[in-house]
KOLLUM-937810 format. One record per residue (C-alpha): residue in three letters; x, y, z. Coordinates in steps of 0.1 Angstrom, whole numbers, padded with zeros to 4 digits, always signed. Each point is the difference from the previous one (the first is absolute). Layout:
! KOLLUM-937810
AlaXYZ
...
END
This chain:
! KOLLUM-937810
Unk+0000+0000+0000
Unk+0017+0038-0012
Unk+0005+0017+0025
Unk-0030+0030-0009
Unk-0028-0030+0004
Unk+0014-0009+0029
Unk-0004+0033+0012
Unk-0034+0003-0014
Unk-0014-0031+0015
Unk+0013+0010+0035
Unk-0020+0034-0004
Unk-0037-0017-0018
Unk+0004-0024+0030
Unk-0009+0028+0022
Unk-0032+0002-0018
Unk-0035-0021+0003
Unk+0001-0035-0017
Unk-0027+0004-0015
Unk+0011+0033-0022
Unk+0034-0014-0009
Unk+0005-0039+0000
Unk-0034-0010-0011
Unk-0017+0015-0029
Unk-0036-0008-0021
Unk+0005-0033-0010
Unk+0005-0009+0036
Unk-0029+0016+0012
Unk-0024-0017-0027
Unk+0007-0037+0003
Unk+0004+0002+0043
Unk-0039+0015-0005
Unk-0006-0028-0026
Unk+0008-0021+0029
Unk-0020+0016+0026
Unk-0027+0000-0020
Unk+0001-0039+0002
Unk-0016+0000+0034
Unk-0030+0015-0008
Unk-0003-0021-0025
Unk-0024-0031-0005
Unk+0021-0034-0012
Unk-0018-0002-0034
Unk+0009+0037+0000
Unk+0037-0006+0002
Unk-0002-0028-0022
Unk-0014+0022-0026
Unk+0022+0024+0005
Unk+0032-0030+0003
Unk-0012-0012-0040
Unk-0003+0033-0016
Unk+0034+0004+0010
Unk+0010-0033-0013
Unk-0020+0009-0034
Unk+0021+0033-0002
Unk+0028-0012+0007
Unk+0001-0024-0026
Unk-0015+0016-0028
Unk+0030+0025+0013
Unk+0027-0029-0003
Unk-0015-0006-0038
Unk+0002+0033-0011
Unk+0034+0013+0019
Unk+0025-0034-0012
Unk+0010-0022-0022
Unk+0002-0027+0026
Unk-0037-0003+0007
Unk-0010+0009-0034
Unk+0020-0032-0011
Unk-0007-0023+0029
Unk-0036+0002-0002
Unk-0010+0007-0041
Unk+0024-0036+0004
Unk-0025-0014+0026
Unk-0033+0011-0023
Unk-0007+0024+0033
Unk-0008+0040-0004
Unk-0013+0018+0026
Unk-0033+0005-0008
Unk-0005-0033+0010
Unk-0001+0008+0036
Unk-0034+0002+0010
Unk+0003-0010+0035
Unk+0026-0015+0028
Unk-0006-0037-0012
Unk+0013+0012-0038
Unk+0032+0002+0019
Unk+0013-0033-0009
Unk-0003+0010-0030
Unk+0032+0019+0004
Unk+0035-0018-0005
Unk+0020-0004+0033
Unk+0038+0017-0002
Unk+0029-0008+0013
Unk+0033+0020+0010
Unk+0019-0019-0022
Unk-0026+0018-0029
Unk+0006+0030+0015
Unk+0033+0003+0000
Unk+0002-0014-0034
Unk-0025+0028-0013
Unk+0029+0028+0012
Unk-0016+0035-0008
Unk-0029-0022-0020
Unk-0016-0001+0032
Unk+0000+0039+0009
Unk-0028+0021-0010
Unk+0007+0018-0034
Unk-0006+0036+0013
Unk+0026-0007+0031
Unk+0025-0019-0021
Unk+0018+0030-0014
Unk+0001+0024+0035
Unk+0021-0002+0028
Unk-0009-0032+0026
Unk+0010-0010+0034
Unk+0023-0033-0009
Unk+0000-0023+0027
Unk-0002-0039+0002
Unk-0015-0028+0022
Unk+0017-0015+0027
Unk+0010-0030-0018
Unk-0006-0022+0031
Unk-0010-0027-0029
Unk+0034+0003-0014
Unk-0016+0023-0028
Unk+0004+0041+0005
Unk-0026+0017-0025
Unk+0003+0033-0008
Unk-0028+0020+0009
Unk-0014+0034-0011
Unk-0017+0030+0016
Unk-0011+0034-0002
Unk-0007+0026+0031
Unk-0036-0003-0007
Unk+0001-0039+0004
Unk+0022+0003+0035
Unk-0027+0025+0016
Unk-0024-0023-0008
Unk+0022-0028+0016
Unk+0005+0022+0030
Unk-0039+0007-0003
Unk-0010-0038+0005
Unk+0030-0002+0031
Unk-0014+0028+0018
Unk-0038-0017-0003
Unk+0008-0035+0011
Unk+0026+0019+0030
Unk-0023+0023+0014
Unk-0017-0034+0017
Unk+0027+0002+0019
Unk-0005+0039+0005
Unk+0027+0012-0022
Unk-0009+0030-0022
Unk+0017+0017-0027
Unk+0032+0021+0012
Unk+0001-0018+0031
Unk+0042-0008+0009
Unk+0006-0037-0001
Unk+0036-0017+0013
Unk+0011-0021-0033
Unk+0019-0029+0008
Unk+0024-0007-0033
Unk+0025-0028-0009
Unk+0036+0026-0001
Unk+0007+0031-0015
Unk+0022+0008-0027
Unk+0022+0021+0025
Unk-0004-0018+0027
Unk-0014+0020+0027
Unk-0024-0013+0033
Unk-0029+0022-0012
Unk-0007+0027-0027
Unk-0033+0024+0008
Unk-0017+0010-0027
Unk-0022+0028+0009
Unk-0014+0007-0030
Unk-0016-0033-0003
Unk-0006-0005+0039
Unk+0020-0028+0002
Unk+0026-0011+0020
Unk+0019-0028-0018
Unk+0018-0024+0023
Unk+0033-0020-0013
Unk-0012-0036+0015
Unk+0037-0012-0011
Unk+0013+0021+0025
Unk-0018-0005+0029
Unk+0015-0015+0030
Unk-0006-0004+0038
Unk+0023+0029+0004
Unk-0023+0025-0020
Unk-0032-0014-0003
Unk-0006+0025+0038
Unk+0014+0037-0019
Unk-0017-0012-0033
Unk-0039-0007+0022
Unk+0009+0038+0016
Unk+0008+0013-0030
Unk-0034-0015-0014
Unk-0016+0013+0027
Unk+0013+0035-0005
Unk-0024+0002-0037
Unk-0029-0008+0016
Unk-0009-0027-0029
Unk-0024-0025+0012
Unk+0006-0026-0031
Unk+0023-0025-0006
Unk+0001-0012-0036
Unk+0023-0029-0011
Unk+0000-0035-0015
Unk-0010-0025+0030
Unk+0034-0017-0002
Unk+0020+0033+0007
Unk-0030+0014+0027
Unk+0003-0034+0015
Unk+0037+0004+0008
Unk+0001+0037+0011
Unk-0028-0013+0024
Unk+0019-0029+0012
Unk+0030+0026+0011
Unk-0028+0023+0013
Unk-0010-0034+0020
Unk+0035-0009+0014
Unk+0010+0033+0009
Unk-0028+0004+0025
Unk-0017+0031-0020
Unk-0030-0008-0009
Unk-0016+0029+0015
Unk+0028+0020-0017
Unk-0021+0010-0029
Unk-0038-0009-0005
Unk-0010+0005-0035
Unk-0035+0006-0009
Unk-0003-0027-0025
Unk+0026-0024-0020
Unk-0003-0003-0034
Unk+0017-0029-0018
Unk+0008+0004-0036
Unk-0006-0029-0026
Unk+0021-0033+0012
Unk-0014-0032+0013
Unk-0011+0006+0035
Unk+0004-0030+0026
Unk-0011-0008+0034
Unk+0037+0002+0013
Unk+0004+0035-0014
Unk-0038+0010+0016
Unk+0009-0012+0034
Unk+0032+0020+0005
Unk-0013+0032-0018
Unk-0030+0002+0026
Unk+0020-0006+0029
Unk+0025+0028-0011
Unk-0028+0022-0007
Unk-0028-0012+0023
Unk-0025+0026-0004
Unk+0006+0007-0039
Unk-0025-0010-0029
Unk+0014-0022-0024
Unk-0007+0001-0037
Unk+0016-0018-0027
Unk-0007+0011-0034
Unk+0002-0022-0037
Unk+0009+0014-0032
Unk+0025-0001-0025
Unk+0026+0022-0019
Unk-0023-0004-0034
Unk-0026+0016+0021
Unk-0028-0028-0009
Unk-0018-0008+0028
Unk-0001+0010+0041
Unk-0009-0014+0031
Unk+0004+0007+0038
Unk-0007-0019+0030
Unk-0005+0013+0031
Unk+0002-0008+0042
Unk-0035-0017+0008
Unk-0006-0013-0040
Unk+0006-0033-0008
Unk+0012+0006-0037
Unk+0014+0027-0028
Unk-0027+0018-0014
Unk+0005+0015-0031
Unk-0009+0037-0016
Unk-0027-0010-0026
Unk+0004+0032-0019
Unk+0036+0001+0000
Unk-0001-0032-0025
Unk-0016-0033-0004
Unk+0014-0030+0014
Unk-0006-0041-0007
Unk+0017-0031+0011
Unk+0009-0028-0028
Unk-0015-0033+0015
Unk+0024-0023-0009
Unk+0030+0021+0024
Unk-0018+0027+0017
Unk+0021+0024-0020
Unk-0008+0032+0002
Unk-0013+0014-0032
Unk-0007+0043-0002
Unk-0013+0028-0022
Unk+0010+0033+0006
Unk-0022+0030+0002
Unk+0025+0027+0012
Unk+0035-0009-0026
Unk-0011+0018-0030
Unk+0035+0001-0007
Unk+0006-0034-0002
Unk-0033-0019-0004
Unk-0002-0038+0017
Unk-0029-0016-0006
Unk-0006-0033+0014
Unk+0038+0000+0008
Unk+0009-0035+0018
Unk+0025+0013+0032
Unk+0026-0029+0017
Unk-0020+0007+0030
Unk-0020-0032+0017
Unk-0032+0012+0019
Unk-0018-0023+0025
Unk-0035+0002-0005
Unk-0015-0016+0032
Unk-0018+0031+0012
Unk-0023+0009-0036
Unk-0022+0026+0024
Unk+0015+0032+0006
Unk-0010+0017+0033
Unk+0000+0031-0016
Unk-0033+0011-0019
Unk+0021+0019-0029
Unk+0032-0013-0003
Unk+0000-0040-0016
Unk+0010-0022-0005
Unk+0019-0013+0030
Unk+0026-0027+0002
Unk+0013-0018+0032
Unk+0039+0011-0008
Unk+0026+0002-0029
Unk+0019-0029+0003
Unk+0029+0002-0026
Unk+0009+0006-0033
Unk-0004-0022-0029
Unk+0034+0001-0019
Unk+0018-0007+0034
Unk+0002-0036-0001
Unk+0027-0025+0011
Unk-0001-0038+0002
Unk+0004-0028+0015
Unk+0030-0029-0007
Unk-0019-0014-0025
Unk-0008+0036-0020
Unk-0034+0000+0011
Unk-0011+0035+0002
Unk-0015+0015+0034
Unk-0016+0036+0003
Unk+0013+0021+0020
Unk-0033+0004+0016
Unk+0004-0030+0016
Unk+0034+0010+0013
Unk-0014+0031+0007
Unk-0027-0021+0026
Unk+0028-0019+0017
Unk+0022+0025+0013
Unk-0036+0021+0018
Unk+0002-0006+0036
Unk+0033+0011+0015
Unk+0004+0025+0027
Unk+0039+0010+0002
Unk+0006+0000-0040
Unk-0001+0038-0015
Unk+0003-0013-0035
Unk+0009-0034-0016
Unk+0013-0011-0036
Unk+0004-0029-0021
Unk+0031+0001-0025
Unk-0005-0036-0023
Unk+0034-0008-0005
Unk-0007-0034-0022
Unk-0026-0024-0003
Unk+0011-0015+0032
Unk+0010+0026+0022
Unk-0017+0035+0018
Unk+0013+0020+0022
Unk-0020+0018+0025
Unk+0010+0035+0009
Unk-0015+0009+0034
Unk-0001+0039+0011
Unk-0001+0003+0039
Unk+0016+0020+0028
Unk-0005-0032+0024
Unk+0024-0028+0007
Unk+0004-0029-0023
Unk-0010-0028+0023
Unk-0034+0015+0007
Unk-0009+0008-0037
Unk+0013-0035-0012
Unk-0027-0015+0025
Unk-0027+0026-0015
Unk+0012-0011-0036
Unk-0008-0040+0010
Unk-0037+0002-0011
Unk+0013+0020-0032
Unk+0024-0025-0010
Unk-0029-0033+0007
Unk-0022+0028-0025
Unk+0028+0003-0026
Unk+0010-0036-0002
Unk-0037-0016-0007
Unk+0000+0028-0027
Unk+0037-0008-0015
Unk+0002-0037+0012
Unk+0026-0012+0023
Unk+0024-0002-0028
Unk+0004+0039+0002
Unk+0031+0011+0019
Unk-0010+0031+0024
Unk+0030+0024+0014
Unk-0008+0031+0020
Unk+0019+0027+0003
Unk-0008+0026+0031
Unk+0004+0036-0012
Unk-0004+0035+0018
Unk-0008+0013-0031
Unk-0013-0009-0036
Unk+0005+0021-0026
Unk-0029+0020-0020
Unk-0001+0017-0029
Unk+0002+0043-0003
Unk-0038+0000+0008
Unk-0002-0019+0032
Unk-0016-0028-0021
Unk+0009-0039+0008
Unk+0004-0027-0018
Unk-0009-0035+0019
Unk+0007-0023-0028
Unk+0031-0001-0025
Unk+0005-0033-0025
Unk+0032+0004-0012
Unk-0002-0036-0021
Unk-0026-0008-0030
Unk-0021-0026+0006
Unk+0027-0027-0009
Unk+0025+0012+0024
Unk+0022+0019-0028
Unk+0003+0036+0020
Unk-0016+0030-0017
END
């Protein structure tokens, strides 16, 4: 950043949020979403396939990609006559995306200026994504709406718990955001006290980070006798696979906090939250339109609020469980019991049989002392277990018993288990985790 912004952005952040961070496009889709609870279902659901209509006789018109992939299929859009014409519709993959290129991007975007980022490529497979500032207010729009059950408004400060910094620093504060971004890397018992004061000093009452990096800064907050040190308002967990483990030691860090853990994706497709009390993710019907492919429980998505790049019924890696079909919440649906894992991140067993890591995702819930945990898939015979903790090794290897019993009827006894106790495990720049690396194909050569 020149040194002038710099400037500039310390003086705007002296002004309202509302006049300088936020601006029209904001304002209309957070009161699209308000609007939702005064709302009948049939209302929404109105309301939920216009928007699919639009958006795809948008897609048609805007690229090549759609225009291809569906005069291919013997589809137009003016077949769409009601929700159950929706199958109509070819399902997309990322691979297709990311073969398309600029194909993909609407035709009146393709030649201006874009936001270039890229997916987290927890699958193994980055995709470069596109956006405008219109499409990241809206993003920030649809945050706000499913935050503010928590009590978090717009322009309220929030303490951001990241992966590491580029210079390294304990904390940066960003005032012109309201957010206070913690360095989780560098977090130890030895400033975890000075960091909670200076926290304190902000007045921010949110903490936002992925579970796996709230988890640990909670654990410190645990074993250093301060958990009265700081007492947020409300935690808000950013999109990772949540588990029990994680849960437990975040609410006894931050005992009278309101957790919410939110769902959504870098292509901006589809978004969830779940909150303290519910028993599921409920998702923002009007943000896009969501399905589940029967076979895997896939999660399949249309976007209503990426103009830029349109996805439409867009199969994403991620694995829903869909015990609990009846959301508690009148007008967002539909719910899901959890996200359980991603589809592309598979390993195997001995014999190259391939196991979701849903499943691996299921038997590592239930531990108490472990911040985070990761599976590296050395070869067809052989995982090691990296184990995150601040405790000792003896009473962690006992916790890890009814893991390992889990693990083996999954991989068969055959499988050769090694654990490794670690104070910390790595994440990437964002604070995001990854639980699962393979780094062998599925006949042992490594990848």
């Amino acid at each position: 950043m020149s040194l002038v912004k710099g400037i500039t952005k310390q003086i705007l952040s002296r002004f309202p949020y509302r006049y300088i961070n936020v601006g029209r496009e904001f304002y209309k889709w957070l009161n699209t979403f308000e609007r939702m609870k005064t709302m009948t279902r049939e209302q929404i659901r109105e309301a939920q396939f216009a928007s699919f209509a639009n958006m795809v006789s948008y897609a048609y018109g805007e690229t090549k990609f759609y225009r291809r992939l569906y005069d291919d299929h013997g589809f137009h859009p003016n077949q769409l006559k009601d929700l159950s014409d929706i199958r109509r519709i070819p399902v997309i993959s990322r691979a297709m995306v990311k073969e398309a290129g600029m194909d993909i991007v609407a035709a009146k975007y393709a030649s201006k200026r874009l936001f270039v980022g890229s997916t987290s490529g927890s699958t193994g497979t980055s995709l470069t994504v596109y956006s405008n500032r219109a499409l990241e207010q809206r993003e920030w729009a649809s945050t706000c709406f499913l935050w503010s059950s928590a009590g978090y408004r717009p322009g309220d400060g929030r303490v951001e718990l990241r992966g590491l910094f580029p210079g390294g620093e304990e904390y940066k504060i960003d005032p012109y955001h309201r957010v206070f971004r913690v360095n989780v890397s560098k977090l130890t018992p030895n400033n975890i006290h000075s960091i909670l004061e200076r926290i304190e000093e902000t007045g921010y009452e949110f903490i936002h980070g992925y579970p796996s990096s709230v988890s640990l800064a909670s654990k410190l907050v645990l074993d250093n006798g301060l958990v009265h040190a700081y007492k947020p308002k409300a935690v808000l967990l950013a999109s990772e696979n949540v588990f029990d483990y994680q849960l437990n030691t975040i609410r006894k860090a931050f005992p009278d906090a309101l957790l919410n853990a939110h769902y959504g994706q870098s292509e901006r497709v589809v978004t969830a939250s779940w909150n303290d009390g519910e028993s599921g993710y409920h998702f923002n019907p009007l943000y896009g339109y969501v399905e589940f492919r029967q076979e895997t429980n896939a999660v399949i998505g249309t976007s209503f609020i990426n103009d830029v790049t349109p996805f439409i019924r867009y199969e994403l890696n991620d694995i829903a469980s869909t015990e609990n079909p009846e959301p508690s919440s009148r007008y967002l649906f539909p719910a899901i019991k959890s996200i359980d894992g991603r589809v592309g991140e598979i390993m195997y067993k001995p014999n190259g049989d391939m196991v979701s890591s849903a499943l691996v995702a299921i038997a590592v819930r239930g531990t108490k002392s472990v911040t985070a945990c990761k599976l590296i898939q050395h070869r067809l015979n052989e995982i090691e277990i990296l184990v995150e903790t601040v405790q000792g090794q003896s009473e962690v290897m006992e916790e890890l018993k009814p893991v390992l019993q889990r693990l083996r009827s999954i991989f068969t006894d055959a499988m050769i288990f090694t654990i490794s106790v670690v104070d910390h495990i790595p994440r990437g720049p964002s604070g995001k985790f990854k639980s699962v690396e393979v780094l062998i194909d599925q006949a042992g050569v490594p990848v």
